[in-house]
C-alpha positions as CSV (number, residue, x, y, z in Angstrom):
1,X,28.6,23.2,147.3
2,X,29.5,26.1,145.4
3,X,29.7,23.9,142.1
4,X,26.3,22.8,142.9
5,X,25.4,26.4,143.2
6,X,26.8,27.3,139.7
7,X,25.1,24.5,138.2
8,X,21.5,25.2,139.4
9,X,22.6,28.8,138.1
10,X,23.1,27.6,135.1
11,X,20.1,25.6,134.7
12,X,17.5,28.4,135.6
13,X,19.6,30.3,132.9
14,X,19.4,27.7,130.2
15,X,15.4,27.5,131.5
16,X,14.8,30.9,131.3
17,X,16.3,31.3,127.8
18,X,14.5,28.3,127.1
19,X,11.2,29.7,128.4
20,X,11.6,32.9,126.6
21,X,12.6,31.1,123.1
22,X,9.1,29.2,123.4
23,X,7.3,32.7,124.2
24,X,9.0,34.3,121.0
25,X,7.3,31.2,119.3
26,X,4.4,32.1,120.7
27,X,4.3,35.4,119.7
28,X,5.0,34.5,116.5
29,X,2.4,31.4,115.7
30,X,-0.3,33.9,116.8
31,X,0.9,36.3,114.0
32,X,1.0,33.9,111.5
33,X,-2.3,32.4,112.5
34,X,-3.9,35.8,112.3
35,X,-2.7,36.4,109.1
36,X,-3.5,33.1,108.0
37,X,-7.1,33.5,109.2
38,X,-6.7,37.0,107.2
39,X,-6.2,35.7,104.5
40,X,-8.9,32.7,104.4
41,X,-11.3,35.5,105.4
42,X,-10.4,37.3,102.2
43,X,-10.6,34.3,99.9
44,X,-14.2,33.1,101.3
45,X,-15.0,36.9,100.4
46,X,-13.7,36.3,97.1
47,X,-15.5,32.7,96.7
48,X,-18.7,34.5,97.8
49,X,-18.5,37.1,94.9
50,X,-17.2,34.1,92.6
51,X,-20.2,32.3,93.3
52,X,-22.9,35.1,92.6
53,X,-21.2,35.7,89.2
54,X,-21.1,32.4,88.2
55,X,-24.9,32.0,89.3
56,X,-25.4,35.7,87.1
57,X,-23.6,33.8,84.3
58,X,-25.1,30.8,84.5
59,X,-28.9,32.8,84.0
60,X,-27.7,34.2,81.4
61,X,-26.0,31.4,79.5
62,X,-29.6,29.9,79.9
63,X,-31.4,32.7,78.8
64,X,-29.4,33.5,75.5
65,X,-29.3,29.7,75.1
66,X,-33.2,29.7,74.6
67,X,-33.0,33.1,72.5
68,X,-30.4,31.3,70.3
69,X,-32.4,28.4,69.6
70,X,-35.5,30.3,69.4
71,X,-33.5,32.5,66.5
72,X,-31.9,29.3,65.1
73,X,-36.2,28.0,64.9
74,X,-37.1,31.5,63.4
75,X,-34.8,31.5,61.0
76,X,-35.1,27.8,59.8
77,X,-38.5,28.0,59.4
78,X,-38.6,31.5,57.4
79,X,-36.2,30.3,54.8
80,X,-38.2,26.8,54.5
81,X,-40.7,28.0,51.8
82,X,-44.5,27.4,52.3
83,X,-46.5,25.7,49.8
84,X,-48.6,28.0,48.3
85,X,-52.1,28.5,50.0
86,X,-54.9,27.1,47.9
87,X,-56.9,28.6,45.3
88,X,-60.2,29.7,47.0
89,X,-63.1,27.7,45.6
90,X,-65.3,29.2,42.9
91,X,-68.7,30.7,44.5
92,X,-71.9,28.9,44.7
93,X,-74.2,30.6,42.8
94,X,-74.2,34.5,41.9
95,X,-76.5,35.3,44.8
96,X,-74.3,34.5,48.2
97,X,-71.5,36.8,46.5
98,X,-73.8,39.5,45.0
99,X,-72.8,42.4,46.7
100,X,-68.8,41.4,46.2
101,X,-69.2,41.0,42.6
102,X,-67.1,44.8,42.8
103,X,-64.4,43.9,44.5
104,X,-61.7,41.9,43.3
105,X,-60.2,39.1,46.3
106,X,-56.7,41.3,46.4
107,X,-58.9,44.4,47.3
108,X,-60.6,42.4,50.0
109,X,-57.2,41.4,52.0
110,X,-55.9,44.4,51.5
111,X,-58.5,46.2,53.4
112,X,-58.7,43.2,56.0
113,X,-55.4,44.6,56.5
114,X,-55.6,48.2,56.6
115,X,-58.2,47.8,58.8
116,X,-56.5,45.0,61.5
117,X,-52.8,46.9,62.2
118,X,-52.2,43.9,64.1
119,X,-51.7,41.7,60.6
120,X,-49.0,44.6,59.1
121,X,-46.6,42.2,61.6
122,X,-47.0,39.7,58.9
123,X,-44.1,39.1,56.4
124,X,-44.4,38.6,53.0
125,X,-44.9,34.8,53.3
126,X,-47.6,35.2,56.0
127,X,-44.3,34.9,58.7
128,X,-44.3,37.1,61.8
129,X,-42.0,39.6,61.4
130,X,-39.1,39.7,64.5
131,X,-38.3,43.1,65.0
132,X,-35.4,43.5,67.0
133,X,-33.1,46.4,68.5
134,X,-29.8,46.3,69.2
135,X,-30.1,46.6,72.9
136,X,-31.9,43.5,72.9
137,X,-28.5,41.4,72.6
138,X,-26.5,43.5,74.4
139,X,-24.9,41.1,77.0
Protein backbone atom coordinates (compact mmCIF):
# COMPACT_ATOMS: atom_id res chain seq x y z
CA UNK A 1 0.00 0.00 0.00
CA UNK A 2 2.56 2.31 0.77
CA UNK A 3 4.40 1.43 -2.72
CA UNK A 4 1.16 2.21 -4.28
CA UNK A 5 1.22 5.38 -2.45
CA UNK A 6 4.72 6.35 -3.72
CA UNK A 7 3.87 5.52 -7.04
CA UNK A 8 0.70 7.67 -7.49
CA UNK A 9 3.14 10.29 -5.90
CA UNK A 10 5.24 9.97 -8.43
CA UNK A 11 2.89 10.11 -11.16
CA UNK A 12 1.17 13.47 -10.18
CA UNK A 13 4.88 14.61 -9.96
CA UNK A 14 5.88 13.44 -13.42
CA UNK A 15 2.16 15.06 -14.44
CA UNK A 16 2.67 18.15 -13.02
CA UNK A 17 6.14 18.63 -14.49
CA UNK A 18 4.57 17.40 -17.45
CA UNK A 19 1.75 19.99 -17.25
CA UNK A 20 4.01 22.86 -16.57
CA UNK A 21 6.57 21.79 -19.50
CA UNK A 22 3.49 22.15 -21.94
CA UNK A 23 2.50 25.65 -20.26
CA UNK A 24 6.24 26.87 -20.81
CA UNK A 25 5.38 25.90 -24.50
CA UNK A 26 2.64 27.74 -24.33
CA UNK A 27 3.99 30.69 -23.25
CA UNK A 28 6.37 30.56 -25.62
CA UNK A 29 4.33 29.71 -29.13
CA UNK A 30 2.27 32.83 -28.14
CA UNK A 31 5.58 34.93 -28.20
CA UNK A 32 6.71 33.64 -31.21
CA UNK A 33 3.34 33.94 -32.91
CA UNK A 34 3.18 37.55 -31.85
CA UNK A 35 6.34 38.31 -33.13
CA UNK A 36 5.67 36.48 -36.16
CA UNK A 37 2.37 38.38 -36.78
CA UNK A 38 4.84 41.49 -35.99
CA UNK A 39 6.70 40.96 -38.40
CA UNK A 40 4.12 40.06 -41.35
CA UNK A 41 2.42 43.27 -40.16
CA UNK A 42 5.63 45.19 -40.99
CA UNK A 43 6.26 43.54 -44.27
CA UNK A 44 2.50 44.12 -45.61
CA UNK A 45 3.43 47.84 -44.50
CA UNK A 46 6.41 47.68 -46.56
CA UNK A 47 4.51 45.83 -49.65
CA UNK A 48 1.96 48.71 -49.29
CA UNK A 49 4.64 51.46 -49.78
CA UNK A 50 6.36 49.07 -52.47
CA UNK A 51 3.32 49.02 -54.37
CA UNK A 52 2.56 52.91 -54.53
CA UNK A 53 6.14 53.43 -55.74
CA UNK A 54 6.06 51.14 -58.21
CA UNK A 55 2.60 52.55 -59.42
CA UNK A 56 4.57 56.33 -59.14
CA UNK A 57 7.26 54.70 -61.29
CA UNK A 58 5.35 53.08 -63.51
CA UNK A 59 3.43 56.84 -64.46
CA UNK A 60 6.35 58.00 -64.96
CA UNK A 61 8.11 55.38 -67.03
CA UNK A 62 4.91 56.12 -69.20
CA UNK A 63 5.11 59.60 -69.26
CA UNK A 64 8.89 60.15 -70.18
CA UNK A 65 8.25 57.21 -72.54
CA UNK A 66 5.84 59.40 -74.70
CA UNK A 67 8.25 62.60 -74.13
CA UNK A 68 11.08 60.36 -75.50
CA UNK A 69 9.41 59.33 -78.50
CA UNK A 70 7.74 62.67 -78.92
CA UNK A 71 11.64 64.07 -78.80
CA UNK A 72 12.90 61.15 -80.87
CA UNK A 73 9.72 62.46 -83.65
CA UNK A 74 10.93 66.18 -83.18
CA UNK A 75 14.16 65.56 -83.79
CA UNK A 76 13.81 63.17 -86.84
CA UNK A 77 11.73 65.33 -88.55
CA UNK A 78 13.82 68.65 -88.02
CA UNK A 79 16.92 67.21 -89.42
CA UNK A 80 14.85 65.56 -92.50
CA UNK A 81 15.20 68.59 -94.81
CA UNK A 82 12.01 70.12 -96.52
CA UNK A 83 11.86 70.53 -100.13
CA UNK A 84 11.83 73.93 -100.83
CA UNK A 85 8.38 75.71 -100.90
CA UNK A 86 7.50 76.72 -104.49
CA UNK A 87 8.16 79.79 -106.32
CA UNK A 88 4.96 81.90 -106.05
CA UNK A 89 3.29 82.33 -109.41
CA UNK A 90 3.89 85.48 -111.44
CA UNK A 91 0.80 88.00 -111.05
CA UNK A 92 -2.06 88.24 -113.36
CA UNK A 93 -1.98 91.38 -114.71
CA UNK A 94 -0.46 94.74 -113.20
CA UNK A 95 -3.84 95.79 -111.79
CA UNK A 96 -4.69 93.02 -108.87
CA UNK A 97 -1.02 93.79 -107.53
CA UNK A 98 -0.93 97.56 -108.07
CA UNK A 99 -0.67 98.90 -104.81
CA UNK A 100 2.19 96.06 -103.90
CA UNK A 101 4.22 96.95 -106.81
CA UNK A 102 6.57 98.80 -103.57
CA UNK A 103 7.08 96.16 -101.72
CA UNK A 104 9.26 93.43 -102.40
CA UNK A 105 7.73 89.55 -101.22
CA UNK A 106 10.68 89.36 -98.30
CA UNK A 107 9.26 92.79 -97.00
CA UNK A 108 5.77 91.27 -96.95
CA UNK A 109 6.59 88.14 -94.60
CA UNK A 110 8.62 89.94 -92.70
CA UNK A 111 5.99 92.22 -91.50
CA UNK A 112 3.37 89.22 -91.56
CA UNK A 113 5.74 88.38 -88.93
CA UNK A 114 6.44 91.30 -86.88
CA UNK A 115 2.97 91.77 -86.84
CA UNK A 116 1.74 87.87 -85.75
CA UNK A 117 4.29 87.16 -82.46
CA UNK A 118 2.79 83.92 -82.56
CA UNK A 119 4.92 82.98 -86.02
CA UNK A 120 8.48 84.18 -84.17
CA UNK A 121 7.96 80.25 -82.74
CA UNK A 122 8.88 79.25 -86.14
CA UNK A 123 12.47 77.98 -86.93
CA UNK A 124 14.39 78.75 -89.71
CA UNK A 125 12.85 75.87 -91.87
CA UNK A 126 9.21 76.87 -91.00
CA UNK A 127 9.77 74.07 -87.75
CA UNK A 128 8.22 74.96 -84.36
CA UNK A 129 10.73 75.82 -82.26
CA UNK A 130 10.82 73.38 -78.70
CA UNK A 131 11.88 75.51 -76.14
CA UNK A 132 12.71 73.65 -73.22
CA UNK A 133 13.98 74.31 -69.45
CA UNK A 134 15.93 72.26 -67.55
CA UNK A 135 13.32 71.63 -64.97
CA UNK A 136 11.24 70.14 -67.46
CA UNK A 137 13.40 66.70 -67.33
CA UNK A 138 14.07 66.72 -64.05
CA UNK A 139 12.96 63.23 -62.82
Amino acid sequence: MQSNRESARRSRLRKQMHLEDLMNCICLLRKEKSEVLTSIDLIKHQYVETEAENSVLRAQLIELTKRLQSLKHICITSTTPRPPPPPPPPPAGGAACSGLSNFSIRELVDGFILNHPWNMMMGPNQYPLILASAEMLDY
